[in-house]
C-alpha positions in Angstrom: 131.9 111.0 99.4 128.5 111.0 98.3 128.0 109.5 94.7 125.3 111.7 93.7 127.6 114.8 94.7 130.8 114.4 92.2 130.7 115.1 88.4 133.9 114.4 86.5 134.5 116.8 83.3 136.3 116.2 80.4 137.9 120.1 79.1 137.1 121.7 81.6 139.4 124.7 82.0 137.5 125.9 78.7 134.0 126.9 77.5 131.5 124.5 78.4 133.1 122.5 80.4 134.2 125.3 82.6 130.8 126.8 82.8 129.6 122.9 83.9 132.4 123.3 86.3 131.4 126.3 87.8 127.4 125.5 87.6 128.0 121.9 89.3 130.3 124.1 92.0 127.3 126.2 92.9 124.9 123.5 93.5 126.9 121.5 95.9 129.1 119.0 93.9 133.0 118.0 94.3 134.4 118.5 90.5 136.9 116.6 88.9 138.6 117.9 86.1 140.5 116.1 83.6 142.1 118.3 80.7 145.5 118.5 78.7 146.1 121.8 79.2 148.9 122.3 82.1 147.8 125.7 82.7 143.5 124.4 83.3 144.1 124.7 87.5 145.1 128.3 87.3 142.2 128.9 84.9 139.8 127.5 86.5 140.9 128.8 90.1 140.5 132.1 88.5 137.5 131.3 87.1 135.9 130.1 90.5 137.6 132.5 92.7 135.7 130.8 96.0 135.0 127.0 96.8 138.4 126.4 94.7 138.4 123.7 97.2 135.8 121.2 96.1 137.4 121.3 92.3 140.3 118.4 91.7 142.0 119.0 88.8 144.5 116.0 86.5 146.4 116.7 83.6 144.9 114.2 81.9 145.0 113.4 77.6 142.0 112.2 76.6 143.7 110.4 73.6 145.8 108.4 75.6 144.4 105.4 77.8 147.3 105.2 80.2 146.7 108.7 81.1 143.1 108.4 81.6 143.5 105.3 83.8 146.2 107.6 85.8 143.6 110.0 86.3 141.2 107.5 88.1 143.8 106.6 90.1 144.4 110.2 90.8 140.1 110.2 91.8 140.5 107.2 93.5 143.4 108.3 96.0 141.5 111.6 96.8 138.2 109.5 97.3 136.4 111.0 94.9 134.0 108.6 93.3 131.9 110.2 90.3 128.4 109.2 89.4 128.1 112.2 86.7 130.3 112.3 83.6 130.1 115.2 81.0 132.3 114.5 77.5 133.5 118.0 77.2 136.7 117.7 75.4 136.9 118.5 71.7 138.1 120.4 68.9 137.3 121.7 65.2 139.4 121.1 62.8 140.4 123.4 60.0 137.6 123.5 57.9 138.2 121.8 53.9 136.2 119.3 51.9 137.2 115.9 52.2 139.8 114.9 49.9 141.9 117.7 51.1 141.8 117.1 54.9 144.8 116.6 56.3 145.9 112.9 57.7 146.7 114.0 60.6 143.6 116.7 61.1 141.2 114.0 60.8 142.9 111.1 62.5 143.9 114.5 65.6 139.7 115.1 65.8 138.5 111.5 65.8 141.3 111.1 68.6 139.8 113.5 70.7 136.2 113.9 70.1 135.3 110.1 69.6 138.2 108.2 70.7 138.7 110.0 73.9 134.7 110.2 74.8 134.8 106.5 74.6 137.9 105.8 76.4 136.5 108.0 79.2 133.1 106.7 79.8 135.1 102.9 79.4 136.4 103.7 82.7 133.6 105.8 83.9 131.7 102.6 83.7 133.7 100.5 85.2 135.0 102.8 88.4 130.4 103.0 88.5 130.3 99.1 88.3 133.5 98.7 91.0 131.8 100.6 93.7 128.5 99.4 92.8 126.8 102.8 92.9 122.6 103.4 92.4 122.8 105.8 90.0 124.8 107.7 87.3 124.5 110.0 84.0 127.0 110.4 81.4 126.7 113.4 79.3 127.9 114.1 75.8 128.9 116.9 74.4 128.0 116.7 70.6 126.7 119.4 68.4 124.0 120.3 66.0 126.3 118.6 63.7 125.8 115.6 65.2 122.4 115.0 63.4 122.9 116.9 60.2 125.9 117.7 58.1 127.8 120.8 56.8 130.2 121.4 53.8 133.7 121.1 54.6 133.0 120.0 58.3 133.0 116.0 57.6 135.7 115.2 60.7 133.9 117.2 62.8 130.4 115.6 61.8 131.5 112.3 61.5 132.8 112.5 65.5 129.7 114.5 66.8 127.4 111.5 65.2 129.5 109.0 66.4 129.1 110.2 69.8 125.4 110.8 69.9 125.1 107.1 68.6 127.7 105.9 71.4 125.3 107.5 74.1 122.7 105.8 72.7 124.3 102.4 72.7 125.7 103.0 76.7 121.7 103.9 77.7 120.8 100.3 76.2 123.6 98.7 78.0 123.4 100.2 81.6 120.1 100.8 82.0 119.7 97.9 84.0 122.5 99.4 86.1 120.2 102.9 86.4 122.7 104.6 84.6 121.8 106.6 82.1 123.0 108.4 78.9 122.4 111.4 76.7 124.0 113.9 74.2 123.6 117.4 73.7 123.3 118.9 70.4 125.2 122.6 71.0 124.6 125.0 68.1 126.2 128.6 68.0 127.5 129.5 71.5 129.9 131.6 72.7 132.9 129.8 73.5 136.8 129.6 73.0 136.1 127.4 70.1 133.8 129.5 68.1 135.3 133.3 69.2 137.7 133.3 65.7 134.3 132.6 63.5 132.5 134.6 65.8 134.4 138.1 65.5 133.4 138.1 61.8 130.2 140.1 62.0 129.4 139.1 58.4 130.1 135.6 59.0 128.0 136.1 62.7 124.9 137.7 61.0 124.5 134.8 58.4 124.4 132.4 61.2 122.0 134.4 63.4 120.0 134.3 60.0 119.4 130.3 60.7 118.8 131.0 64.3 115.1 132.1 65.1 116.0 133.3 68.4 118.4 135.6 67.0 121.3 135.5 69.2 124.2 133.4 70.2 124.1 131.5 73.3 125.8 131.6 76.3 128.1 128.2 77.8 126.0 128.4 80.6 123.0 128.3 79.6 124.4 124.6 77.6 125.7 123.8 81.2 122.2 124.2 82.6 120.7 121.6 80.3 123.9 119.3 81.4 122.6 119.8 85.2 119.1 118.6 84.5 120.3 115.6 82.7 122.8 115.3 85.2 120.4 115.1 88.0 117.3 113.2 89.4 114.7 116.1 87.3 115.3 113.8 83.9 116.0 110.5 85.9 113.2 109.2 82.6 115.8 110.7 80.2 118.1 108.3 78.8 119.3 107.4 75.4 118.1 110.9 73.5 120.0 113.8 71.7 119.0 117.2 72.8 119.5 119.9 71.0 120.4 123.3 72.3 120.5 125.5 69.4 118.1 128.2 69.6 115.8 126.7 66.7 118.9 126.3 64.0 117.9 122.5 63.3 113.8 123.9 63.2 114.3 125.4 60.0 
């Protein structure tokens, strides 16, 4: 398998991770998949409809290491060795200010967003050092909250930072190796995660207030920026936060 030709995405039977998925598919690449949720193959077969073939999908928990490390065993008995990693998987929390978070809200979203995106790209790293590959990209998913703050939304900020800054790290560390490392910034867009805040139109205006383009975004047009970084066009990108937010952080 050709290493420039396979991505591996974390959540990617949901918003943009699946629209990665899909935009990877239609440029040529073999997809792996790892997600928790049992039912991601059907969604994302119905999703694709065609070229369900060159998508390999493992019911994998991102919070668990012995589950990750199954699912590069899983890439490694279907010869799939990926030189592209997006950090897709996350959640939001409920949101509250901090001394009345739950335990077990914060401790759920640090497990996912920050613990899992490291745990990942651990392996990621080594499976790229084991088969000696030329060149790589790892992607992270973070948010416009990952370089400014929000009332009530510490968790979610604290892990969104923490994974810019973890990006930034791994492009000091592998750069030697040509692998390289970036995070996204997402602001408002159209996804799974944002349709219950979304379907307020009161709540929708005031955020398309902060936004000078005026409109929420689209997962795939987040996906397209995660195929440039993902891909020889930004092989002098590495160690930078992007944001995608339609000019929210501009104002």
């Amino acid at each position: 398998m050709k290493d420039h030709l396979v991505a591996l995405v974390t959540g990617g039977a949901s918003g943009i991770g699946l629209a990665t998925v899909e935009r990877f598919i239609s440029e040529g690449y073999k997809v792996a998949v790892f997600d928790a949720n049992k039912s991601a193959k059907e969604v994302i077969k119905n999703s694709l409809k065609s070229k369900v073939n060159d998508v390999f999908i493992y019911e994998v928990d991102v919070t668990n290491h012995d589950s990750i490390l199954d699912g590069f065993k899983g890439l490694a008995k279907d010869n799939l060795t990926p030189s592209v990693l997006l950090n897709s998987a996350g959640i939001s929390p409920p949101l509250n200010p901090l001394h009345k978070y739950e335990i077990d809200d914060w401790n759920k979203c640090v497990s996912i967003n920050l613990n899992g995106t490291f745990m990942v790209t651990r392996e990621f790293i080594n499976s790229y050092i084991e088969n000696k590959l030329s060149k790589g990209s790892i992607i992270n998913i973070s948010s416009i909250m990952g370089s400014r703050a929000s009332a009530a939304q510490a968790v979610y900020s604290a892990t969104k930072h923490g994974v810019v800054g973890l990006a930034k790290s791994v492009a000091q560390d592998y750069a030697h190796l040509n692998l390289r490392a970036n995070a996204i910034g997402p602001g408002v867009i159209e996804t799974p995660m944002t349709n219950d805040v979304l379907v307020d139109e009161n709540v929708k205006n005031h955020l398309l207030t902060r936004i000078p383009l005026k409109r929420v975004a689209q997962a795939s047009e987040v996906a397209s920026l995660v195929y440039f970084l993902a891909t020889d066009e930004s092989s002098y990108i590495t160690g930078t936060y992007i944001p995608i937010d339609g000019g929210y952080l501009s104002s």
